[in-house]
Every structure is written in C-alpha cells, then in structure tokens.
C-alpha positions as CSV (number, residue, x, y, z in Angstrom):
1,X,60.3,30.8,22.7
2,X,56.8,29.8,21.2
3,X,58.0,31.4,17.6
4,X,61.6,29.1,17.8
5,X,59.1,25.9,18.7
6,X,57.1,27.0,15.7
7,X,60.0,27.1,13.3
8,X,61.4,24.0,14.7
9,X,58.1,21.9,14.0
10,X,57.8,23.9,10.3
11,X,61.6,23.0,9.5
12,X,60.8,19.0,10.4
13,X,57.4,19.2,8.3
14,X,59.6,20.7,5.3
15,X,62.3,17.8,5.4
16,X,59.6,14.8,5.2
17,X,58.8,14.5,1.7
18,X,60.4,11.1,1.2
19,X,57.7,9.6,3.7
20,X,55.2,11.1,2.5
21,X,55.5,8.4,-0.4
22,X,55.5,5.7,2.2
23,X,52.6,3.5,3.0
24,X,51.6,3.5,6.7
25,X,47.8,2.3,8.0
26,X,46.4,5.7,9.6
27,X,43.7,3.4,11.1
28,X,46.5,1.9,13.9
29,X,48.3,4.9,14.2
30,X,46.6,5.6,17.7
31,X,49.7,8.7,19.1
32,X,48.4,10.5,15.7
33,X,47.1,14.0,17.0
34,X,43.7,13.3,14.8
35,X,43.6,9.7,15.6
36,X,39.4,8.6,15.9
37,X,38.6,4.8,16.7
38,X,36.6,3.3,14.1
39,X,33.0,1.2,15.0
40,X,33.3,-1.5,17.8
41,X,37.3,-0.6,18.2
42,X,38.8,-0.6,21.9
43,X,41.9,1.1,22.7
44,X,44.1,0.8,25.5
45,X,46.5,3.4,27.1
46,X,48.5,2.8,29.7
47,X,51.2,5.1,31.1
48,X,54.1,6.0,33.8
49,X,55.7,9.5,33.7
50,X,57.7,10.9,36.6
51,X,58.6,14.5,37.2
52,X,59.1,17.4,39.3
53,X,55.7,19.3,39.8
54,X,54.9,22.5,42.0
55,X,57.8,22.0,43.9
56,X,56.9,18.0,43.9
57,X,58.8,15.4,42.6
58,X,55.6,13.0,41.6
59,X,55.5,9.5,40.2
60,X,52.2,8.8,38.4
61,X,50.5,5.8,36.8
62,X,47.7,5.8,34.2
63,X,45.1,4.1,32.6
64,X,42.7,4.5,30.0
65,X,40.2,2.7,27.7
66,X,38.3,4.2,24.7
67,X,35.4,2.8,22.6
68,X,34.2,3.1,19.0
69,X,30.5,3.9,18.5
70,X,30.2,4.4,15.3
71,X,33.2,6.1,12.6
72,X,32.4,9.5,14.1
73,X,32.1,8.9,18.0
74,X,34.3,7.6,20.3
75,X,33.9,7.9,24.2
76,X,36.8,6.9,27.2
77,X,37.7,6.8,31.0
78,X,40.5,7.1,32.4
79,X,42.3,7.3,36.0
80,X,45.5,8.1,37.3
81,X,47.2,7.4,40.8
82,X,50.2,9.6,41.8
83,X,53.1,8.7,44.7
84,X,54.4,12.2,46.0
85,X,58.2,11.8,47.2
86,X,58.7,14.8,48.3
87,X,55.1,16.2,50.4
88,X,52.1,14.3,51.2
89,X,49.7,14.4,48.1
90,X,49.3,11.0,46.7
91,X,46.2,9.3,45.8
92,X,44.5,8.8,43.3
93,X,43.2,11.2,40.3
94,X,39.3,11.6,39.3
95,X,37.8,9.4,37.2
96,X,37.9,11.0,33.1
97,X,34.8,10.5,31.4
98,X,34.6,12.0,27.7
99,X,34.1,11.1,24.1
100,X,35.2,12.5,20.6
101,X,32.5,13.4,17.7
102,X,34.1,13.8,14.5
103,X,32.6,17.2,12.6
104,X,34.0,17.0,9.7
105,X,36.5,14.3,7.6
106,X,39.0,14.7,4.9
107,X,36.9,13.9,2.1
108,X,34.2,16.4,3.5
109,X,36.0,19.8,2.4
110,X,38.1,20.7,-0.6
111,X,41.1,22.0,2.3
112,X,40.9,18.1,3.3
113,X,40.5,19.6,6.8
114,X,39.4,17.4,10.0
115,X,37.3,19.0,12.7
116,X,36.4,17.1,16.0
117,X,34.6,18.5,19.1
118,X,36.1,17.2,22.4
119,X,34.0,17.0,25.7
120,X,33.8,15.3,28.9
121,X,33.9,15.4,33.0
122,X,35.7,14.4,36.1
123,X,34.8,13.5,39.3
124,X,36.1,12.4,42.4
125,X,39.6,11.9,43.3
126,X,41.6,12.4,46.6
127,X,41.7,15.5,48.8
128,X,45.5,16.2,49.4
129,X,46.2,16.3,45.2
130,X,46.9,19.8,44.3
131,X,46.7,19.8,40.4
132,X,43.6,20.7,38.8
133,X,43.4,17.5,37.0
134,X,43.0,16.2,40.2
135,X,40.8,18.3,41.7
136,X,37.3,17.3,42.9
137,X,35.0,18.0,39.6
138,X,35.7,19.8,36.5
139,X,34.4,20.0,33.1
140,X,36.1,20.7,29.5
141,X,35.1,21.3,25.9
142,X,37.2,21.7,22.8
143,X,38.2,21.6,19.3
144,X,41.0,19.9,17.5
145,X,41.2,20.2,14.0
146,X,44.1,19.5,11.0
147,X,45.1,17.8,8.1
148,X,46.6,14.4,7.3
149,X,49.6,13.6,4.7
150,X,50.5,10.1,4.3
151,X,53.9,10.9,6.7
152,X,53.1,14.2,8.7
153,X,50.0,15.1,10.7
154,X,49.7,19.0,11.5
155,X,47.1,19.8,14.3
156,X,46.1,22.2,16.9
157,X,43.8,21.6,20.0
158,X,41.6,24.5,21.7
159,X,40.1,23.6,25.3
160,X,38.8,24.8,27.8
161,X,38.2,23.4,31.6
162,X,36.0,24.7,34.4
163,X,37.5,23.2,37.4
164,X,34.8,23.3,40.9
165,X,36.9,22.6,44.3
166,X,36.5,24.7,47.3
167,X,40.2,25.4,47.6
168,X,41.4,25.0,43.8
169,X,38.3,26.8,41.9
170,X,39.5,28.0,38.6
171,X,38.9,27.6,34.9
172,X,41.7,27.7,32.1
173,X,42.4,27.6,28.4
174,X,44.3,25.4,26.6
175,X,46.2,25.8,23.2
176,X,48.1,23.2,21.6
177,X,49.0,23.2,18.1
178,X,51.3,19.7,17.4
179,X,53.6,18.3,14.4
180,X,53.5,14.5,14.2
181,X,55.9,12.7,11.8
182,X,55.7,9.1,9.9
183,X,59.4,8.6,9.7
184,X,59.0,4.7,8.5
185,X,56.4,1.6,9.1
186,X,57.9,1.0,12.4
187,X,58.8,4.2,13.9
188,X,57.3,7.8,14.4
189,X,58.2,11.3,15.9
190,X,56.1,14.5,17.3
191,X,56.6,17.8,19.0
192,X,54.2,20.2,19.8
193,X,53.5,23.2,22.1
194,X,51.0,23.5,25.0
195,X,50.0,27.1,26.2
196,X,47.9,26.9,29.4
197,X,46.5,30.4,30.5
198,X,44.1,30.1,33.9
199,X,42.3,32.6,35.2
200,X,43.3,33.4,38.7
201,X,46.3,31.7,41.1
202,X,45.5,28.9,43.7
203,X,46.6,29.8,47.2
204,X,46.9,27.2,49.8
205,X,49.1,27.1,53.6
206,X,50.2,30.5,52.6
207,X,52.0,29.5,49.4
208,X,49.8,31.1,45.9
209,X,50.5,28.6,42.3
210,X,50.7,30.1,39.2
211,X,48.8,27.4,37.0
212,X,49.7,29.8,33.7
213,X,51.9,27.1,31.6
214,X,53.9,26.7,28.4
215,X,54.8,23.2,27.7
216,X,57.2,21.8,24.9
217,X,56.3,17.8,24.4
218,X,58.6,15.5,22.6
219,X,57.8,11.9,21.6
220,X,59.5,9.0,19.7
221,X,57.1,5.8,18.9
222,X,57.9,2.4,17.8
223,X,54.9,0.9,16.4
224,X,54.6,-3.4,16.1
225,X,51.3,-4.5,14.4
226,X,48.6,-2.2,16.2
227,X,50.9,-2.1,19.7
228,X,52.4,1.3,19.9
229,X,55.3,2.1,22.1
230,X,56.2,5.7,23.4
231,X,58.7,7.5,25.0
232,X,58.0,11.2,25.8
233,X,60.1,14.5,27.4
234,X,57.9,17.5,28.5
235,X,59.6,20.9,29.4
236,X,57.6,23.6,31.2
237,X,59.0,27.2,30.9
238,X,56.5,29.0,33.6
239,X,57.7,27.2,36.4
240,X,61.1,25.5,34.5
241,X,59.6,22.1,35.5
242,X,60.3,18.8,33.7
243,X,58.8,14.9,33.3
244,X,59.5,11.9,31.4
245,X,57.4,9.0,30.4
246,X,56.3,5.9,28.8
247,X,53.3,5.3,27.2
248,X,51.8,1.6,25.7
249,X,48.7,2.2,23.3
250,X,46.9,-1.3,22.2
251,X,44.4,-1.1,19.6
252,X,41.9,-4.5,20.0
C-alpha cells in the first residue's frame, strides 16, 4: 500500500507544471507542509473532525494559536475536547505547547532544501481519554524538511513522542512524507502518508490496542485573502478506521 500512495503523490507532482508558472504568496499559504510564520505573525487554527477510533465513534473540537518570533522561530498551543458516542471518554485533551526553529532556508543550500526542527510538550488533560495524544504528559521532537516550487510543495516529517501515563506509557515514531499542490490562487490540494510505529501495546479492562498506524490524509483548500478553508479525509489501514474534518486557518 505505502508504494501505490507513493506513486500516486509522484504521478500528481508530474502533472503540475502549468502552476508551477502561476503566482501564489507562499507567505499566506498556512496548510503548506513547510509553512513558518514570519516576525510578530499570529495564526489561528481551528478544527472539527469526527470519526470512528478504537472502537469509538468520537467527535472532536480544536483550537490552536501560533506566534512569530522572529523569521526562524515560531512557538503554539493548542487544545482539543472530544464527545465519545459510543463509551465514556470525553473530556478534554492536554494542553500543546511547542515551537518551530527553522535550520536551514531555500536560499541557504544550492539543493534549495528547508530543514526545521520541531519540539514541544503536553500536559494535563482528562483521565477516561484513551489516545496518547491525550494522555497525561508526553514529549516529541522532530525534523521536517523539503523543497518549495511555486505550485507543489514535497516534504517529509520525522518525530518522535515519549508519552508518560501510568496506564498508557509508551513512546512511538512518526513518518510522514506529504505532496501539497497549488492548483490556482484560490484553491489547493495535498495527500500524504503517516506511518506510526510504537513500541509496545496499551492494555486496559482486559482489551490490549495496537497503536502501530498507517494513515492516508487527503485535503482540498479554498484560500480567500489569508483565510484558508479545509476539508480533509483520513484512512487508517491498521485498524481500517476512518475521520473526516474541517479546518479554518486565519493568518492576522
């Protein structure tokens, strides 16, 4: 499956060369994979999905601000609250705190490659959430790196997360290599891949959860001015789990 993903993502790069003569402003494209803030720039990110999860059909609602430092740091928080309509585990997520540092631009490097290091925490949330997200405390760390054409982004993020919870203890590594595509000023497209390989399962009332996961994600945007609008699908193959969602991103 992962090598039919890949072909599909290559097969879309190789049709876009008409917008790669387009003009677009990456500096408001905020659902670009390598998107950074600029200096004093706030962005908001506020989201709905809904989807069947661990034997779970969960509701979930989503907020998150970010902050330009400088041109090469950004930090963010963000929180999420979930309504379980099928068991007992709503409440609300941990709190988010990270920040992007950007390594290395374009211009640095003859490649034109872009290097960022990803980092950040959580802490606190509610006791009867299962996911690791929501778990009590956990840590991450990663890399995202790529390249930018005037109509196609291609990038991959590496990260990994320590979760600490007495019942949900674990740590896992992420891989997510992405294809994002400027079809016109108004309107965008990406697909990507997410491979999630944890270390041990999560037992709890005599039922054991694989968190090993292989994600396909879809979106569609509709950009206005620096307002972007997104619909996304996500497939899981691991546990043949689905969501759907919606996404607003202002830039201020």
């Amino acid at each position: 499956m992962p090598k039919k993903i890949w072909t599909l993502i290559f097969m879309l790069a190789s049709a876009m060369p008409l917008a790669a003569h387009a003009e677009f402003d990456l500096a408001t494209d905020t659902s670009d994979p390598l998107f950074l803030l600029h200096d004093n720039s706030i962005l908001s990110e506020s989201m709905v999905s809904y989807g069947h999860e661990y034997e779970h059909d969960i509701l979930r609602f989503g907020q998150a601000f970010s902050y330009g430092l400088n041109d090469r740091l950004s930090i963010g928080a963000n929180a999420h609250y979930q309504i379980d309509f099928t068991g007992t585990q709503d409440g609300f997520s941990s709190v988010d705190v990270g920040g992007i540092y950007r390594m290395a631009r374009a211009g640095d490097n003859d490649a034109r490659i872009i290097s960022d290091a990803l980092f950040g925490f959580r802490f606190g949330g509610s006791e009867r959430v299962r996911t690791p997200n929501f778990a009590n405390s956990s840590y991450y760390a990663g890399l995202r790196f790529g390249r930018q054409w005037a109509g196609v982004t291609l990038a991959a993020t590496i990260k990994s997360t320590w979760v600490f919870d007495d019942m949900r203890g674990m740590s896992f590594i992420d891989f997510a290599p992405q294809a994002y595509f400027r079809l016109d000023p108004n309107w965008r497209s990406g697909a990507g891949f997410t491979f999630r390989k944890a270390t041990n399962l999560v037992c709890e009332d005599g039922r054991c959860y694989n968190y090993n996961q292989e994600w396909l994600n879809l979106k569609l945007v509709a950009q206005f001015g620096r307002t972007q609008y997104i619909g996304h699908f996500d497939y899981e193959f691991e546990n043949d789990e689905a969501q759907v969602g919606m996404k607003v991103n202002v830039l201020f």
